[in-house]
N, C-alpha and C positions, 0 to 999 in steps of 0.2 A: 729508510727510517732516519738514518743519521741524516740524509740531502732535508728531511723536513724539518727536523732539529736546529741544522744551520738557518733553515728560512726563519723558523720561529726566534732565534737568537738577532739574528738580522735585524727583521723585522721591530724587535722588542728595545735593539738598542736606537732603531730610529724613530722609532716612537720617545723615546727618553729625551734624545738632543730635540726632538721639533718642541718640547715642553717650552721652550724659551731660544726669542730672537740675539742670536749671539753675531747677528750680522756688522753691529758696530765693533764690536771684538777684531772679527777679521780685518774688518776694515784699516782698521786701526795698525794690525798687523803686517799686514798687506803695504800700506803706505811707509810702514815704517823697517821695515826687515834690514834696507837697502844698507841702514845707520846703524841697527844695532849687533847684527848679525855679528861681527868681531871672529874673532880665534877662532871660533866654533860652525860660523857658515851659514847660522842660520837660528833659532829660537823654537822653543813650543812653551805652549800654556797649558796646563790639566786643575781641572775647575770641578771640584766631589760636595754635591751637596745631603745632607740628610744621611750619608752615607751611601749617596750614588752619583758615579763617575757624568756629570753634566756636560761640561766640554771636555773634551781634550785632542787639540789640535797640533801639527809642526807646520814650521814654516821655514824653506830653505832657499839661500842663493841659488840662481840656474848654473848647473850643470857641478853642483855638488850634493853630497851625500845626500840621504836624507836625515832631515834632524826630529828627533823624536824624545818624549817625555822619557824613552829609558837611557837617553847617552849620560853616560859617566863623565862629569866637569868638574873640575876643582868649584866652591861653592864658595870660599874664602871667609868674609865673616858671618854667612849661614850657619856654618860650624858651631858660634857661641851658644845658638838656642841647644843645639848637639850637647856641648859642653855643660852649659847650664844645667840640663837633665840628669846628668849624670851625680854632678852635686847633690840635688836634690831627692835623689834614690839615696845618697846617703844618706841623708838627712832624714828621710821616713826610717830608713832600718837604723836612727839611731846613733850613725858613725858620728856623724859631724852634727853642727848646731850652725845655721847662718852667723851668729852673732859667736862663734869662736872668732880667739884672734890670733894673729901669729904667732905672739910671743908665745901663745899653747905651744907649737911645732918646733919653735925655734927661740929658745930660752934664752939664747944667747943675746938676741936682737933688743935692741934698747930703745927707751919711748923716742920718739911717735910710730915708728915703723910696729915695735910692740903690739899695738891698738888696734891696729890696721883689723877690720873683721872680713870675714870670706862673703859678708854681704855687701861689703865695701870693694875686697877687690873685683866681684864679678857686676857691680853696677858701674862701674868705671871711675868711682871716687874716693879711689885709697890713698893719693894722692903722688900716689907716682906719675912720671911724666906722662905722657902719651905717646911722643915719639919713640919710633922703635930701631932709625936708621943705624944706631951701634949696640942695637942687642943684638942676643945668640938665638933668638927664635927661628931663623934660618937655618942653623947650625947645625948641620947631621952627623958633623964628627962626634957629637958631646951629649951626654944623656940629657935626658929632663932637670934630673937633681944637677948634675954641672953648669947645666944653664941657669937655672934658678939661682944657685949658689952668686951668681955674679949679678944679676938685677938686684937681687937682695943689697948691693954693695952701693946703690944706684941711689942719689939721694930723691927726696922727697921735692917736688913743687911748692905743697901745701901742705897743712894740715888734715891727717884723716875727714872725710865726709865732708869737709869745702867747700870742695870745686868737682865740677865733672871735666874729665878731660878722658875723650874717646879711644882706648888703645888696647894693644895686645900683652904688654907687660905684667899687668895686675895679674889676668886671667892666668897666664903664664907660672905664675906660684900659686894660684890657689889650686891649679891642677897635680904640682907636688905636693901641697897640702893635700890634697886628695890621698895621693899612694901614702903620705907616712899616716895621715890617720888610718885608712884599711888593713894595717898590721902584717899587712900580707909579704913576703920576703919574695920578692921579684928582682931582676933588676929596671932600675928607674926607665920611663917609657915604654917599657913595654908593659910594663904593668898598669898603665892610662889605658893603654889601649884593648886591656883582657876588664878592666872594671867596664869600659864604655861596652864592649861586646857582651858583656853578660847583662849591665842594666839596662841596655837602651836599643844596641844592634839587635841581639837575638830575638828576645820577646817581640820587637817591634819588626820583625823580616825584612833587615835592610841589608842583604848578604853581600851590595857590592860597595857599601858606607864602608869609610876607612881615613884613618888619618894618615896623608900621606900617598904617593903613586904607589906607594907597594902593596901589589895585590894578596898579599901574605900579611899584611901592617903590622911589620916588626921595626915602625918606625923608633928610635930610642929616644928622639926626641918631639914626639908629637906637638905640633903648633895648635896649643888648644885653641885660641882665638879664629883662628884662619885654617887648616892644615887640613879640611876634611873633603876629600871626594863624594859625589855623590849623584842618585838622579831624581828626578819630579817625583817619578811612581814611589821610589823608597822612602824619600822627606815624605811625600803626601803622608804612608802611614804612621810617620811620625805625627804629624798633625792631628792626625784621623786618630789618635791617641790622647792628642792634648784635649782638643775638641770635645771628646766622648769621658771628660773627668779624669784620663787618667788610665782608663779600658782601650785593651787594645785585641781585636777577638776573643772577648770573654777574660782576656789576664789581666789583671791591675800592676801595670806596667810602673805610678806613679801614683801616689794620693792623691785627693781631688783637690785638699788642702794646698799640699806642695804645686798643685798647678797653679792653682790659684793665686801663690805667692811667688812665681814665676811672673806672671803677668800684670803684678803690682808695680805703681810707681815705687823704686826702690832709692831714689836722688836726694829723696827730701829738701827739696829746693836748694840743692847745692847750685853753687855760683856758675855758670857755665863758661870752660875754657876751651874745650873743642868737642864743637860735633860737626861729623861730615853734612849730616842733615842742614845746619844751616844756610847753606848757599840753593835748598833747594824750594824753600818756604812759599819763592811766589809761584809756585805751579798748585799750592793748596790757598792761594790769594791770602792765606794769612790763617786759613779756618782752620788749621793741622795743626798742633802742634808735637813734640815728638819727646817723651821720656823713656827710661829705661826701667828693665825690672829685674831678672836673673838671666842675666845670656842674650834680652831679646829688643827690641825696640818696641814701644808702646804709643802707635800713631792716635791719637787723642784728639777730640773736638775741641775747640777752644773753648765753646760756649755750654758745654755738656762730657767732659773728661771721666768724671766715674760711669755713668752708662755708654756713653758712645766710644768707645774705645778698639781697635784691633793690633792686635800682638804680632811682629813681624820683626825679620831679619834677615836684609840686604848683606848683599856682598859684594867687595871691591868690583867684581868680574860683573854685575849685575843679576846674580842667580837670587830670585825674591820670590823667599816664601811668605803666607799672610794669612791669618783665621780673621775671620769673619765670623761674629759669635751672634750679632744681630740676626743676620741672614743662616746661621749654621753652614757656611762654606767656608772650606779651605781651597786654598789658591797657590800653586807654585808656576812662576814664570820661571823655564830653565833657558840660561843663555849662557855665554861665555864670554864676555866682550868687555866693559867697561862701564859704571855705572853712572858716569857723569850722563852718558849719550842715549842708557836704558829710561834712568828714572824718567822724563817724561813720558815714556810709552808708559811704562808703572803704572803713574798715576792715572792717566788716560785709560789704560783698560779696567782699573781697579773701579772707577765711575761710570764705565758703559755695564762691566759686567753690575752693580748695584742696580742700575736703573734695570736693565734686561730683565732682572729678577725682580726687582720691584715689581715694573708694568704686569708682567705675569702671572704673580702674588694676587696682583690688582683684581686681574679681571679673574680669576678664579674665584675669588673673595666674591666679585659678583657674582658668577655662575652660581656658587653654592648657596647665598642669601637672594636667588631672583627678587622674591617677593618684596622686600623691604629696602633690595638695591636697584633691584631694574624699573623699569618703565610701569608707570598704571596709568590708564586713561579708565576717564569717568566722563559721564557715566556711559554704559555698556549694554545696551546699543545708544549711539548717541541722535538726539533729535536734532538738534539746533547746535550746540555750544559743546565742545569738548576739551576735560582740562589733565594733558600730559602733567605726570610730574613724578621724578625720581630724585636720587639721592647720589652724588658723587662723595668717595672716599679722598680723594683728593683733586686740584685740579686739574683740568684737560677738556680739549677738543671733546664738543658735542656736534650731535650729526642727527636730526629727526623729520621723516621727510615720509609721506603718506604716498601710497599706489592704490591702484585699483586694482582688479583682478586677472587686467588685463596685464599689468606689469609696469604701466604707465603711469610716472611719478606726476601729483595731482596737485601737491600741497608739501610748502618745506614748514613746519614746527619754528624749527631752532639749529641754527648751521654758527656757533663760534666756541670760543675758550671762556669756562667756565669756573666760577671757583668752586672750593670744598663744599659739601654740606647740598640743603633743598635745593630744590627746583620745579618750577609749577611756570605752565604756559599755557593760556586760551585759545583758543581757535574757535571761529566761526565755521560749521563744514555747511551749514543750512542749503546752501546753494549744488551740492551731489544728490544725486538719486541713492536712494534705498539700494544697499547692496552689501558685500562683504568687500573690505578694505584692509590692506595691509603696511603695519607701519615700522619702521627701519630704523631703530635706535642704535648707537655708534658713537662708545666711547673709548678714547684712545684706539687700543686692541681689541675692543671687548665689543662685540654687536650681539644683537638680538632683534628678531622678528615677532611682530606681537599682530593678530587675526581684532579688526574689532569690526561691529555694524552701524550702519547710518540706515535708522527705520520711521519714515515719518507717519 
């Protein structure tokens, strides 16, 4: 019983992955491992659509480990969307309000730093610097509140909500701002890391998420920007949470609301002073452009930003997770190496895996609509004159070519690239005997065989 259980599970999961040609993927993969593979030896991709696991592959240098969607990597600024959520659970029960500002927390602090709001510091435009090379975010002698105490001391760039300048500093107080609003009497950093395991870790089943190597995460100064361990399987169901409103197997992990306004542009056209993204613009030829919202990066159409839009957050190492809300898939590429050398593969798989899915969208859309998508030939049986004509969803390679019964192709229709929308083609068959004929329609992925008669 159980040997037939496995066949059936087998079976059921290869039936799932043949649903869609993920062969540019590997390709992709394949060509590239040599560059990006880094610290880690090697990369995997895990690809959940609908709320089912669609790819998920590793791909390893020879003659090391294997690398797989469960290895544990540091994730670096993957963390922020971590961190982000956590804010934002408090913000449903209440604790906090986005647009508090520090002067709430720290009475002492004098305008402009005052103003600063927790929506400013975790969209990157509270106007602190962005470099971090003489902060204490490294710092494991020193708790959270000790560290913060001294960025606090750090003067301002700019004016609150400016400028954007991309860094760990902001986020870095707004996570103390976090423990002194929760009233809770901890001490500092550890008590970041018992609020993120109750709002975000537990519900969401990421047992081996943690800020920091310590498998215990009794970090005392957790790096909310950067500082978080983690693997594909356990981000995914972070994702698999955002994605589903805010549900994460049945538990309302986050409002739908609060998600929502995670993956708002939160810059308000501030002046832009630094973002890593900019040096990587011409791999999206220009069509990308990249804002921020709570914790996460928000890659945007140029020509279409409030609909076309998907919410992601890269990290230094290149560990890139990414929802895809059009398509309902969520995507984590896990690596360990370096993002300068990753992001082109990024983008590169991010555009095979769309189309994969497109094309297969496509021709399902046919199968289930035959009658108003596929092929009619009129009239049936035909005497003289017969007129193919179907309906393409978008463009592509047509292929329509006539046999006999024998098997012998008689007559080609239509063999090129077509646009959107009708299509109608005559043929003369007048010159065939009476008989049954069979005709071979072939778009893109999608074919169909259609029985018609020539009866004089």
């Amino acid at each position: 019983m159980k040997k037939i259980l496995l066949l059936v599970l087998i079976f059921t999961n290869l039936n799932m992955y043949s649903q869609y040609n993920f062969s540019e993927v590997d390709k992709i993969f394949n060509d590239s491992i040599n560059v990006i593979s880094g610290f880690g030896k090697g990369a995997s991709l895990l690809l959940i659509k609908d709320g089912q696991t669609i790819y998920d592959k590793g791909f390893t240098l020879p003659g090391e480990s294997e690398y797989t969607s469960s290895k544990v990597i540091p994730i670096a600024s993957a963390s922020k969307w971590l961190s982000g959520a956590v804010l934002m659970k408090m913000v449903d029960e209440g604790i906090l309000s986005l647009d508090d500002t520090l002067g709430k927390f720290y009475p002492n602090l004098t305008h402009p730093k005052s103003s600063i709001t927790i929506r400013q510091l975790f969209s990157h435009t509270s106007g602190f610097p962005a470099s971090e090379e003489t902060a204490c975010l490294n710092d494991k002698t020193v708790t959270l509140d000790e560290c913060v105490n001294q960025l606090l001391e750090i003067d301002l760039i700019a004016n609150p909500g400016s400028v954007f300048g991309y860094g760990g500093i902001s986020m870095h107080i707004a996570g103390r701002v976090a423990e002194i609003a929760s009233g809770i009497k901890m001490s500092s950093g550890l008590l970041w890391n018992r609020l993120f395991e109750s709002y975000i870790k537990e519900p969401c089943k990421m047992p081996n998420t943690r800020y920091g190597l310590n498998p215990i995460n009794e970090t005392t100064n957790p790096r909310i920007s950067g500082g978080v361990y983690s693997n594909a399987y356990e981000y995914a169901n972070f994702l698999q949470m955002l994605i589903n409103n805010g549900n994460f197997s049945g538990k309302q992990v986050l409002s739908e609301k609060s998600v929502n306004e995670m993956h708002k542009d939160q810059t308000n056209n501030a002046k832009l002073l630094f973002s890593p993204h900019t040096k990587y613009t011409y791999l999206s030829s220009g069509k990308t452009e990249f804002k921020y919202g709570i914790g996460n990066w928000r890659e945007q159409s140029v020509t279409n930003p409030i609909e076309d839009f998907e919410p992601s957050s890269q990290g230094a190492f290149g560990f890139s997770p990414w929802i895809d809300y059009k398509r309902n898939v969520i995507g984590v590429l896990s690596v360990f190496s370096d993002l300068d050398v990753v992001m082109p593969t990024y983008v590169k798989v991010k555009k095979a895996v769309r189309e994969a899915i497109d094309k297969t969208n496509s021709v399902k859309e046919m199968q289930k609509n035959k009658k108003s998508l596929g092929l009619q030939i009129s009239p049936n049986p035909v005497v003289s004159n017969a007129e193919f004509s179907f309906y393409l969803p978008k463009q592509g390679d047509v292929s329509i070519k006539i046999y006999n019964i024998l098997g012998n192709e008689i007559e080609t229709v239509v063999e090129k690239n077509l646009a959107e929308g009708e299509h109608k083609f005559n043929i003369d068959l007048s010159k065939h005997p009476s008989s049954i004929y069979i005709c071979k329609f072939k778009y893109n992925e999608f074919m169909e065989s259609s029985k018609f008669y020539i009866s004089k």
